[in-house]
Every structure is written in C-alpha cells, then in structure tokens.
LORODREN-618905 format. One record per residue (C-alpha): z, x, y. Coordinates in Angstrom, 2 decimals. Layout:
+---------+---------+---------+
|       z |       x |       y |
+---------+---------+---------+
|       Z |       X |       Y |
...
+---------+---------+---------+
END
This chain:
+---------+---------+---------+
|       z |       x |       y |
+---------+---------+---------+
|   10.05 |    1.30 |    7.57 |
|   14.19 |    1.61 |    7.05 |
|   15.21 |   -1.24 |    5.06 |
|   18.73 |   -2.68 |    5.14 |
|   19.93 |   -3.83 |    1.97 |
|   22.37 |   -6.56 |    0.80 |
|   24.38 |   -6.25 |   -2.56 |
|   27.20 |   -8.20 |   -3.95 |
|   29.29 |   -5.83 |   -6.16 |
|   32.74 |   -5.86 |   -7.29 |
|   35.47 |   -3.61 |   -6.63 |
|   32.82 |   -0.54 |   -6.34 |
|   29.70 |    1.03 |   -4.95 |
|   26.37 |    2.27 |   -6.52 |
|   24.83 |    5.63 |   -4.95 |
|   21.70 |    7.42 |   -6.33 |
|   22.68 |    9.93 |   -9.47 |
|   19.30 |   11.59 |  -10.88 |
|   15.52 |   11.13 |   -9.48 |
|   13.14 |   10.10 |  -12.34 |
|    9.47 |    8.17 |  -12.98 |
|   10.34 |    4.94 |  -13.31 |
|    7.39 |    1.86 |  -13.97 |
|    8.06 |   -1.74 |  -12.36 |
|    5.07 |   -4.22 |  -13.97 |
|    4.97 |   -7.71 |  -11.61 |
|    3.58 |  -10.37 |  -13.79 |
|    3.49 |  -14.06 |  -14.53 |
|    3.91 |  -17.14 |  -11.51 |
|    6.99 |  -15.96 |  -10.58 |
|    5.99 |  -12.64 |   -9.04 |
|    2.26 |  -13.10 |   -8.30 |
|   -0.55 |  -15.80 |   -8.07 |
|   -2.60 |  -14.78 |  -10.27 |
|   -2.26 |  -11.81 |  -13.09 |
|   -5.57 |  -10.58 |  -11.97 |
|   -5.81 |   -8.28 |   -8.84 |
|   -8.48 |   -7.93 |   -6.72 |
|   -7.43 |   -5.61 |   -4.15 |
|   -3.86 |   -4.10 |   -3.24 |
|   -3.17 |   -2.90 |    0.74 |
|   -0.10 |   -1.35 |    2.74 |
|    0.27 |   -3.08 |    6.23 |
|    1.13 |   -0.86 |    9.24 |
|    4.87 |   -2.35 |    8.87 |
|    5.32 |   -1.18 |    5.12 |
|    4.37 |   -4.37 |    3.48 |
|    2.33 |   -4.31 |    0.12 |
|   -0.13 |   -6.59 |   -0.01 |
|   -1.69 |   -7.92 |   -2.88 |
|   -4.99 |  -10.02 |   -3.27 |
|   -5.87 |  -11.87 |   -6.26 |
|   -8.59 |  -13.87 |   -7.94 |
|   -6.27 |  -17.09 |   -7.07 |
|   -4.15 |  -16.65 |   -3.78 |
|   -2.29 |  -13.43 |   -1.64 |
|    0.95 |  -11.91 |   -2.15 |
|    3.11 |  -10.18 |   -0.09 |
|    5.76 |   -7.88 |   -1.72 |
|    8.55 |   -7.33 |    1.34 |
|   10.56 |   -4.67 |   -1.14 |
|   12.29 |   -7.78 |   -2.61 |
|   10.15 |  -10.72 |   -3.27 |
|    6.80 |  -11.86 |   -4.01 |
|    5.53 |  -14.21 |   -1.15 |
|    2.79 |  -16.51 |   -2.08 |
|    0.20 |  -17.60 |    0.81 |
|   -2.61 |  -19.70 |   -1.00 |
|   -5.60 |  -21.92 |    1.51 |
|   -4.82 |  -25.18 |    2.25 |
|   -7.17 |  -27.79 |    2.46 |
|   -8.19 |  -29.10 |    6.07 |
|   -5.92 |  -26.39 |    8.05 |
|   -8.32 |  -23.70 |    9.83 |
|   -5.67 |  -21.39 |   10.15 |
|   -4.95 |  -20.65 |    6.57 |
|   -6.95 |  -18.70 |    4.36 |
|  -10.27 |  -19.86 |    3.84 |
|  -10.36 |  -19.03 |    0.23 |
|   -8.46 |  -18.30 |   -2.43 |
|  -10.53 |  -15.60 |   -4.00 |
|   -9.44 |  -12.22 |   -2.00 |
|  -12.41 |  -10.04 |   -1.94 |
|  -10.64 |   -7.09 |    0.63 |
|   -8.07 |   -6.57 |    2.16 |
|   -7.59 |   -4.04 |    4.79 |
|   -5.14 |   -2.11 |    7.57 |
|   -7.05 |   -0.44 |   10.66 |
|   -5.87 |    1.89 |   12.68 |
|   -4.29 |   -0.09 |   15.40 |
|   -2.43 |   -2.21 |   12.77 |
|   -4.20 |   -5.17 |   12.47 |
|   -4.36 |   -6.56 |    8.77 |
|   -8.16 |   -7.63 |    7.69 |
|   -8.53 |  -10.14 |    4.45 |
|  -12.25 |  -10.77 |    3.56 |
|  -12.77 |  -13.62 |    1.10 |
|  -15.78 |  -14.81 |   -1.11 |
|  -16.02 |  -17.52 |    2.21 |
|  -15.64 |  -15.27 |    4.58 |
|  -13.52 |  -13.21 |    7.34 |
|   -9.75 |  -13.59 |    8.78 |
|   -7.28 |  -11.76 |   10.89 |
|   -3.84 |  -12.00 |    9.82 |
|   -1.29 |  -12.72 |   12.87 |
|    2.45 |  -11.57 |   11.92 |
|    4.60 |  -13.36 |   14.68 |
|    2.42 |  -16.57 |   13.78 |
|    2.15 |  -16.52 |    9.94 |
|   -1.34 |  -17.51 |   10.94 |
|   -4.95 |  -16.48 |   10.18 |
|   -8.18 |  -16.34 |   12.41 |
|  -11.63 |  -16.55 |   11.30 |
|  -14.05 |  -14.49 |   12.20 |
|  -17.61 |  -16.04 |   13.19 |
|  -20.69 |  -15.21 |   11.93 |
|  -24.34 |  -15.55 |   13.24 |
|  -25.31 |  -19.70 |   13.01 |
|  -21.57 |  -20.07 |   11.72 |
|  -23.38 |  -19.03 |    8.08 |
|  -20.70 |  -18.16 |    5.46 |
|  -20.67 |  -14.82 |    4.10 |
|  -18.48 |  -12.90 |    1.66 |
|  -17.00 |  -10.04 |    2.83 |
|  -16.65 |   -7.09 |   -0.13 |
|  -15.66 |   -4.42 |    1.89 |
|  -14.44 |   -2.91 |    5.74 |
|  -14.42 |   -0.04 |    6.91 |
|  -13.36 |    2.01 |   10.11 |
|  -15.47 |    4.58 |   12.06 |
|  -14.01 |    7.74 |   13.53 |
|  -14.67 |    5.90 |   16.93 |
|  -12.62 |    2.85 |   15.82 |
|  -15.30 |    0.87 |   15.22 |
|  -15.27 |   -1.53 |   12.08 |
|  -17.94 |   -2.22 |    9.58 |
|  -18.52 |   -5.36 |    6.72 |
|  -20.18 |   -3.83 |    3.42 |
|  -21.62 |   -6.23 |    1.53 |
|  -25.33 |   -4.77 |    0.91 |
|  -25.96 |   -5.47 |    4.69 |
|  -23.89 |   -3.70 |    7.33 |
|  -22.11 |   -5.83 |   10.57 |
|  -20.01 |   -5.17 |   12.91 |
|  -17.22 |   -6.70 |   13.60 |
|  -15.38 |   -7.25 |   17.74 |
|  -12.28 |   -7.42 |   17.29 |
|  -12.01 |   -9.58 |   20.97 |
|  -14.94 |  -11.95 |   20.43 |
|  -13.46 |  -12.21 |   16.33 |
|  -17.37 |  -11.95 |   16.15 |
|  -19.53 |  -10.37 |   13.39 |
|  -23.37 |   -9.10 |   14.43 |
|  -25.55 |   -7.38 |   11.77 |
|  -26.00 |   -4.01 |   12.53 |
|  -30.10 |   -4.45 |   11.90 |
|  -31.41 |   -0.98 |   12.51 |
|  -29.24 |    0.58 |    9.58 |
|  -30.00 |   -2.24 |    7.19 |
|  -33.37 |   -1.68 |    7.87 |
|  -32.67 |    1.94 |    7.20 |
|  -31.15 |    1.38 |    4.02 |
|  -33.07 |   -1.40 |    2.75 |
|  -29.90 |   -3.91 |    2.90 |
|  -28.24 |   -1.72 |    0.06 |
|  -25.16 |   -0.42 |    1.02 |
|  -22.42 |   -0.68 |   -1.24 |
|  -19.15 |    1.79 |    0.38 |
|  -18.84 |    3.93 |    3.94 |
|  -17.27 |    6.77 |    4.14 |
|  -16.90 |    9.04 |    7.10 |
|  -15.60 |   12.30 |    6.74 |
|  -14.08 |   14.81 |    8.80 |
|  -16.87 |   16.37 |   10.44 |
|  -17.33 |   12.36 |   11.90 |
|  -20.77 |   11.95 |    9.13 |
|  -20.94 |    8.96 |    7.65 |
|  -21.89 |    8.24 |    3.64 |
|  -23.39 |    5.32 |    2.72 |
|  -23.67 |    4.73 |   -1.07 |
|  -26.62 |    2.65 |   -1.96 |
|  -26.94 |    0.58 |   -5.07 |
|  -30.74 |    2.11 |   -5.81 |
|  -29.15 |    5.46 |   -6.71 |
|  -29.50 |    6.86 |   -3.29 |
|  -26.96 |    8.01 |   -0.55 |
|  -27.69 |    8.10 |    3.25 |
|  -25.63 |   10.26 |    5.81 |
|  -25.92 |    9.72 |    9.31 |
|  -24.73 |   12.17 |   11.52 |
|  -25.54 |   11.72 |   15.13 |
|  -28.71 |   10.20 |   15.50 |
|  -30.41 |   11.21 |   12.25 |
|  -30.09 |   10.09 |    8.70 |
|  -30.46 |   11.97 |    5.96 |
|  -31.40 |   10.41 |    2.16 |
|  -30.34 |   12.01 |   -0.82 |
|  -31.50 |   10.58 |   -4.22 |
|  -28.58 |   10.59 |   -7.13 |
|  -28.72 |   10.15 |  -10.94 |
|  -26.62 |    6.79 |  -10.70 |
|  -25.32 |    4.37 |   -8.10 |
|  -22.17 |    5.91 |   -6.24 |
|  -18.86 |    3.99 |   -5.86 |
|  -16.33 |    5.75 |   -3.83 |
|  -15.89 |    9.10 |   -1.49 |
|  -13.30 |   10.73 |   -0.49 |
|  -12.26 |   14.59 |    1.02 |
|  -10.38 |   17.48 |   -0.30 |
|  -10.09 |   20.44 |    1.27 |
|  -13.37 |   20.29 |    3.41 |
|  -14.88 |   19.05 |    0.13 |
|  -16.70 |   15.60 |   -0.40 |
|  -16.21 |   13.92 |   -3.59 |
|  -17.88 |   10.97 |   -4.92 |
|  -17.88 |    8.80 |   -8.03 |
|  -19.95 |    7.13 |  -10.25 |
|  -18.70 |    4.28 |  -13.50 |
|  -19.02 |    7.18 |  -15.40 |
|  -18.43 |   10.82 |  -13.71 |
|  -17.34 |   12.51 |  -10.34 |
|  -19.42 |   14.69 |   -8.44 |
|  -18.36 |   17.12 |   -5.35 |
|  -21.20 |   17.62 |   -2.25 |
|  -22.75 |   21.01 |   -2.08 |
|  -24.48 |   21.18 |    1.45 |
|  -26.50 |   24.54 |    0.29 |
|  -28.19 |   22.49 |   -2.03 |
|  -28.08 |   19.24 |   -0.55 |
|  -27.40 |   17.47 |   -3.60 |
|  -24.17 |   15.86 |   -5.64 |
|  -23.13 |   18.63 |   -8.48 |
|  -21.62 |   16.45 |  -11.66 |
|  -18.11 |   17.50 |  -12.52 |
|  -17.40 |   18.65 |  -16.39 |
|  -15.66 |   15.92 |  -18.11 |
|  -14.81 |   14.18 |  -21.50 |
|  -14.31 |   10.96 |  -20.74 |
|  -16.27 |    7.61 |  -19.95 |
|  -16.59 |    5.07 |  -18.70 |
|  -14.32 |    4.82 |  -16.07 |
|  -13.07 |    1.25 |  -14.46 |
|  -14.67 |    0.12 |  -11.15 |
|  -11.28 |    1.77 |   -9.39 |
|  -12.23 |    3.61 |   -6.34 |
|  -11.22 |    7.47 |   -6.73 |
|   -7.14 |    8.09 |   -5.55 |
|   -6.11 |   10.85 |   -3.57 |
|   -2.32 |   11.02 |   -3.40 |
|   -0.23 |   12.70 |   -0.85 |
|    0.36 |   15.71 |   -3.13 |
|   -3.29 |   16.69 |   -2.79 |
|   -4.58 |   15.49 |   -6.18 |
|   -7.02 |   13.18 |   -6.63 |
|   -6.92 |   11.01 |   -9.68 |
|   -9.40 |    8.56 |  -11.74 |
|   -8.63 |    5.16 |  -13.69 |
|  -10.71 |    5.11 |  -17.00 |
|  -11.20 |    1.97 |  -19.07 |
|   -8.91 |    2.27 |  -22.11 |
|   -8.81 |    6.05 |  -22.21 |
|   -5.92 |    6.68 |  -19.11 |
|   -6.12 |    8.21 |  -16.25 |
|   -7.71 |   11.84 |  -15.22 |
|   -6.95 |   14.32 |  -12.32 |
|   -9.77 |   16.18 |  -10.87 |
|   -9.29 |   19.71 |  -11.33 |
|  -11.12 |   20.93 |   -7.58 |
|  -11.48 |   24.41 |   -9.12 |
|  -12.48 |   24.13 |  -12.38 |
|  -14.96 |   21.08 |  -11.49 |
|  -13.42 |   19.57 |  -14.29 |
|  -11.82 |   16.06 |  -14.60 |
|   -9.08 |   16.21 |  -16.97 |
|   -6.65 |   14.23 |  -18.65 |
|   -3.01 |   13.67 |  -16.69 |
|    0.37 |   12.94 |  -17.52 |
|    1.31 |   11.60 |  -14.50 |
|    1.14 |    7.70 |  -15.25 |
|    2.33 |    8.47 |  -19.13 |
|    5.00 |    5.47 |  -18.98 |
|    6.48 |    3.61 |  -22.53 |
|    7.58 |    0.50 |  -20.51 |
|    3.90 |   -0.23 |  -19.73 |
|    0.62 |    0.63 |  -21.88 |
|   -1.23 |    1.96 |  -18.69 |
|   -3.85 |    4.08 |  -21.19 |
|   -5.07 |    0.32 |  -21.89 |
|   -5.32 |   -1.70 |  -19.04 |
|   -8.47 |   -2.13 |  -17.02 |
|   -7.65 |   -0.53 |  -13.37 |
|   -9.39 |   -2.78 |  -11.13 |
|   -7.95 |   -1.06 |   -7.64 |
|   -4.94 |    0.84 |   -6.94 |
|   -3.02 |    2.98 |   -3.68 |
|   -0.80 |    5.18 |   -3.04 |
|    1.48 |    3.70 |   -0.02 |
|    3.93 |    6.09 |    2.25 |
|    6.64 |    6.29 |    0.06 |
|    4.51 |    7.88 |   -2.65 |
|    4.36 |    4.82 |   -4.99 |
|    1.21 |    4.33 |   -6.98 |
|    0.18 |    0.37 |   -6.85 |
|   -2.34 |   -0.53 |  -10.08 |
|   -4.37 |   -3.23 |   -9.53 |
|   -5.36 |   -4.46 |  -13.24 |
|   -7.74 |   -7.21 |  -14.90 |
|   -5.43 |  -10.18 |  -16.50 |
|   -2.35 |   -7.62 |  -16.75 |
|   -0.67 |   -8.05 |  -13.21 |
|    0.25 |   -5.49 |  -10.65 |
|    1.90 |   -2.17 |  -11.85 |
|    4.07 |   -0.05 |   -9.79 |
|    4.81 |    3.49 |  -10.69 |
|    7.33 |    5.74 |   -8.65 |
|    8.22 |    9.16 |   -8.25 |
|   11.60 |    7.84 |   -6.15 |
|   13.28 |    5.03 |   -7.72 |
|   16.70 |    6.54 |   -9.08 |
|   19.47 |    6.02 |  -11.82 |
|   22.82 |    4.42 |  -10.56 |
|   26.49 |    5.62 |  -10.60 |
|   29.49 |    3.61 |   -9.62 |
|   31.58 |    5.00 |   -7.37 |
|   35.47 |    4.40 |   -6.05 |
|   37.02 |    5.21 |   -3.02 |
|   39.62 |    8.13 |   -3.08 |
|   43.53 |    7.82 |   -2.19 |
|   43.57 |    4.07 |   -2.12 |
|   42.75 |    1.11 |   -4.63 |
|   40.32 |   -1.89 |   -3.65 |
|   41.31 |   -4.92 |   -4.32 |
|   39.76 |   -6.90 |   -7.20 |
|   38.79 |   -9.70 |   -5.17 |
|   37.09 |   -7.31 |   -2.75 |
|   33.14 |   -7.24 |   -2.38 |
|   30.74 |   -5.24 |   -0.23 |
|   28.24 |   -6.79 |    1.35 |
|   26.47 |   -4.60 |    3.21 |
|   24.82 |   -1.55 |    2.69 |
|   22.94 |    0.82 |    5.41 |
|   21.69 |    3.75 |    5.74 |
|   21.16 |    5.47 |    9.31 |
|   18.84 |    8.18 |   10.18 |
|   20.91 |   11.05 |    9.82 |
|   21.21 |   10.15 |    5.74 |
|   24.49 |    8.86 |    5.86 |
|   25.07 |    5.66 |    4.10 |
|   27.46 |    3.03 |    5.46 |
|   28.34 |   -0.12 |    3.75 |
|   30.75 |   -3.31 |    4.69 |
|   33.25 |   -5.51 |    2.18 |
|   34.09 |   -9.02 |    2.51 |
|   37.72 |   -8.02 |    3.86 |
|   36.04 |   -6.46 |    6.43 |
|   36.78 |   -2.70 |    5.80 |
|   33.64 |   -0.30 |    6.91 |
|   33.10 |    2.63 |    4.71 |
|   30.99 |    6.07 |    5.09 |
|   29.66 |    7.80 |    1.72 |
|   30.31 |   11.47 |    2.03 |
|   28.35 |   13.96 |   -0.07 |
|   30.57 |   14.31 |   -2.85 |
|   29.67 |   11.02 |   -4.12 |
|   33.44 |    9.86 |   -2.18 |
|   34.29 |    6.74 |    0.08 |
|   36.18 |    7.26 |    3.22 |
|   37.46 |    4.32 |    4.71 |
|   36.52 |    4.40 |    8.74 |
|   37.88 |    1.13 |   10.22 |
|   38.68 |   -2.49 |    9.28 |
|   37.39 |   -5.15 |   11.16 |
|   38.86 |   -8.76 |   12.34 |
|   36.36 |  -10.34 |    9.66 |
|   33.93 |  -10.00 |    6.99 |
|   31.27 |   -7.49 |    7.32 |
|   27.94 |   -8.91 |    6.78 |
|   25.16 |   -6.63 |    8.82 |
|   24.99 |   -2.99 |   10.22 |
|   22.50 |   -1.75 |   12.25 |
|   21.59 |    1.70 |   13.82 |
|   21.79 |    1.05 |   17.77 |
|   21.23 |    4.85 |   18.63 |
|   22.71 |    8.36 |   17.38 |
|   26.55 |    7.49 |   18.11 |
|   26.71 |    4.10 |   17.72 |
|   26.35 |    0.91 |   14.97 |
|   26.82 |   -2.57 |   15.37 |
|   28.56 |   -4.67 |   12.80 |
|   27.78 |   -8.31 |   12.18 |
|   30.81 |  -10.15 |   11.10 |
|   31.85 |  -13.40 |    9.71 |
|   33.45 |  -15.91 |   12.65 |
|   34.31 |  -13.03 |   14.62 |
|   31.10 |  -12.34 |   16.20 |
|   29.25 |   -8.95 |   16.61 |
|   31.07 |   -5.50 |   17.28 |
|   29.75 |   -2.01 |   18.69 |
|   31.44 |    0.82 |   16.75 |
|   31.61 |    4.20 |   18.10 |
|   30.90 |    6.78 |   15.08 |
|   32.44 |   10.03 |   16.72 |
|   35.97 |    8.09 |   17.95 |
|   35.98 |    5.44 |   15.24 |
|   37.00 |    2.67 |   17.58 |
|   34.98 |   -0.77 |   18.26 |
|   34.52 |   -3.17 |   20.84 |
|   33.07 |   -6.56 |   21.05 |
+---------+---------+---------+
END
C-alpha cells in the first residue's frame, strides 16, 4: 500500500538521512481502547488492526480509529472483548468475539454476524484457513464456516476424532494438517487418515522453516522429526515463555516472547533457542512486558501485543530526518509545502502553497519543475509519464513528467 503524505513545513523539506531501529509504544485513550491487547492483524489493504480486552483499533499509518459495540445496532460489533482477529486469503477481515462471529465490510464500515446452529452464542478463539480455502473456528470444537450462507456447522467427525480438544491448526506445506490438543496430544490428518502423536505438554503454536515443523509449548520449542515420529525438545535456558504464538519474520528467523526474560531466536541448526538482540530498545523495557500476541506485517515491522502495557511497534525502516533547500533560488518565508508523494519509480515529488511542484533528485537537491495557477494540495501517480495535481480554486491538472507541461 503507497501512502501519500501531507506535511506542513516551513521554508524547507525533510528527506530520509540514515536507516536505524527505532521503537513507537501506543498507549493510553488517546491511541488505543484499552492498554491490553488481545490480538493484532494486517488487513489485505495494509491496515493494522488491533483487538483489545475493551473495543478495536485501526491504525491507518496515522491515527488510532476506535470502533467499540453499540447497544441495539446488529451491525456493530457484538462485543467488546476481541478474541481473533483474522485476514484470509481472498481479503476478507474475520473478528471473533467472546459473543461470537463477524465479517468486517470496508465500503460499509459495517459488520455481519455469522449464525450458528439454534442461533446459540459461541466464542470464537481462533480461525484458520485450509490449503483448499476452506476456514475453520478453534475453540476446543472445530466448525466450519460458509462464507455465502455467513453460516457456521460443526465439523462433528473431527471433534469426535479429537475428543472436542483442539486448541490451534496448522497446515503445512505438504497440505497436512496439525491439530494441537489440550490433553498433550497432536493429531495430523493427511488425506483421509489421522495420525495421533502423544507430547510431554500441551502445544501452542506451529509454524515451517525450511521443510521443518516447529511447535511450541509455555515453556520450550520443539522441531518434528518424521523418522521418529515424535516432537524433539530444543536446548534452551529460558522459561517460561508468554502465551505469544512463535514469530517467523521475513528474514527467515523465527523468534519467541518470554515472560520477563526477552525475547529468543531459534537457532534451526544448533536446536538451540537463544537469546536475541533484535528487540534490545532503551525507549521501551520490552525484556519486561508480558507479550500477549505479536506480527510481523509487509513492511517488516514487528507489532507486540502486551498485557496492561499497550501496543509496541518496533521497525527496521523508520529513518532520521534532514532538512533540505532548494539550489540556485531562495523560498520564500511565507512559503509551505503541502504535499508530499512518492511515485513508483522512487522519485519523490512534493507541492507548496504558492503552487510551485518540486522533484527530489538523489543528491539530497530540489529542482523546481513547474508552478501552477494555485496551491498544490494532492499528487497522484496516474501512470508512468504522467501525475495529476490537485489545486486550490483552480481545479485538477494532468502534468506530463518527460515535457514538463500541464493541462487541465
């Protein structure tokens, strides 16, 4: 998702000097709903959002939007204790509450219920997608959910199966499908069989790295050896670790939230789970919070999730600032930009109040391209040649990048 963004700065420009870590904590009523998260998910549009034990939040980049149920109106949330939340793979954004199932409709602002078997009400812990699309409620009995009917059915021959114990699905890339029960047992169904294997403790999460199943407990992390059909423990040094499902970030790693002890990074070699630097941060004391849930959304920023702290955002891409002036020319003082953009070839573009259109070059420099009738309040990318300015009483222009000349 390309984001345009709107600043208000006097007489100069900022552009990005030096990458570094930086640590953004969201806390208190003005930013969230409640300082204790329940569950944190990216929407299929870029949107973080952020489910709490009082109300949702939906972080657009910006702001903090704050969505809480209202009483007598079916189409809001039915609760305000978010149990899940949840993005499937044809976009559409799933929030289970201690009350139930909704659908969350973006043109409408709206939600829709989903129904369930003599219209009982059920909370809804966890979903889950199949290779084949289909999607699954976890809440020690299995259902599954039609999308077109907004219908929930129990899937009765698996909870018979598994003795109405399921706790997390997993399916990996072979298309199997793990199902950690809470009587220290996991079942995997591949095909038409199912296969039980018996475990020292109740599993919480899965996940896959390189062909490799991994799998973790409150207190260690095992890795799936199919020659011995059994979970082999990993070496480690710490415990216990947080309820936090296991983290595997885009850079391969995969990555554990103790409670008060920091975080760990699973060495896949060594079988060892050992401490990281990674989320070392002085503006936050991350080594003490209780990691509840966290992600790792498409721009590489690590969402934590905590109990009573708020919502803690770490990035690897958020960079320092330098000013910069335009060479050959002064602006004037009373001067502003209002508009910056960046199109898809890298090149950032920004508009002033007096309506003069600049291009950033490289070298940190301003060239000045064209002025326009009026303020310049919008850009937008129309296609690889041209951008069309927004302007203040003078309507909307097309400007041609290569010849530098616009048109209404």
């Amino acid at each position: 998702m390309r984001k345009v963004f709107s600043l208000l700065f006097f007489t100069s420009v900022f552009l990005p000097l030096a990458a570094k870590i930086s640590v953004t904590r969201y806390f208190g009523n003005e930013d969230l709903t409640c300082n204790l998260i329940t569950e944190i998910c990216q929407d299929s549009d870029g949107f973080i959002w952020v489910g709490t034990l009082n109300g949702l939040n939906i972080y657009d980049g910006w702001t903090f939007r704050h969505i809480y149920s209202q009483a007598g109106d079916t189409t809001s949330l039915l609760s305000n204790y978010i149990h899940e939340l949840y993005s499937d793979s044809k976009g559409r954004l799933w929030v289970g509450t201690n009350l139930g199932l909704q659908r969350y409709d973006g043109l409408t602002g709206k939600f829709r219920s989903v129904r369930f078997p003599e219209g009982r009400t059920t909370s809804v812990d966890h979903i889950t997608e199949l290779a084949d699309g289909e999607l699954w409620i976890v809440n020690g009995n299995i259902s599954r959910i039609d999308p077109d009917l907004m219908t929930a059915e129990p899937a009765e021959s698996i909870n018979k199966l598994t003795g109405s114990s399921v706790t997390e699905v997993f399916t990996d890339s072979t298309g199997a499908v793990w199902l950690a029960s809470n009587r220290n047992r996991v079942f995997r169904m591949r095909g038409d069989s199912l296969q039980t294997i018996e475990t020292e403790s109740s599993l919480l999460s899965f996940l896959e790295s390189g062909g490799a199943v991994y799998a973790s407990s409150r207190t260690d992390v095992y890795r799936w050896n199919e020659l011995l059909a059994s979970f082999e423990k990993l070496e480690n040094d710490c415990e216990p670790y947080t309820r936090a499902r296991m983290l595997k970030s885009q850079d391969g790693n995969i990555y554990m939230a103790t409670k008060g002890q920091g975080f760990r990074v699973v060495d896949t070699q060594g079988m060892k789970v050992l401490p990281t630097g990674k989320f070392v941060c002085r503006e936050v004391d991350l080594d003490h919070i209780s990691t509840l849930n966290w992600i790792e959304d498409r721009s590489g920023n690590i969402w934590i999730g905590s109990a009573f702290n708020g919502l803690v955002m770490v990035s690897n891409h958020t960079v320092d600032f330098m000013s910069i002036r335009s060479p050959g020319f002064s602006v004037p003082y009373n001067d502003m930009v209002n508009t910056v953009y960046c199109t898809r070839d890298g090149k950032l573009w920004s508009g002033t109040e007096t309506g003069k259109l600049y291009m950033h070059l490289e070298d940190l420099l301003m060239d000045e391209v064209q002025t326009f009738p009026g303020s310049i309040y919008s850009l937008h990318e129309l296609d690889d040649r041209y951008l069309l300015v927004g302007t203040k009483l003078h309507g909307l222009y097309k400007f041609d990048r290569r010849t530098k000349a616009y048109r209404i």
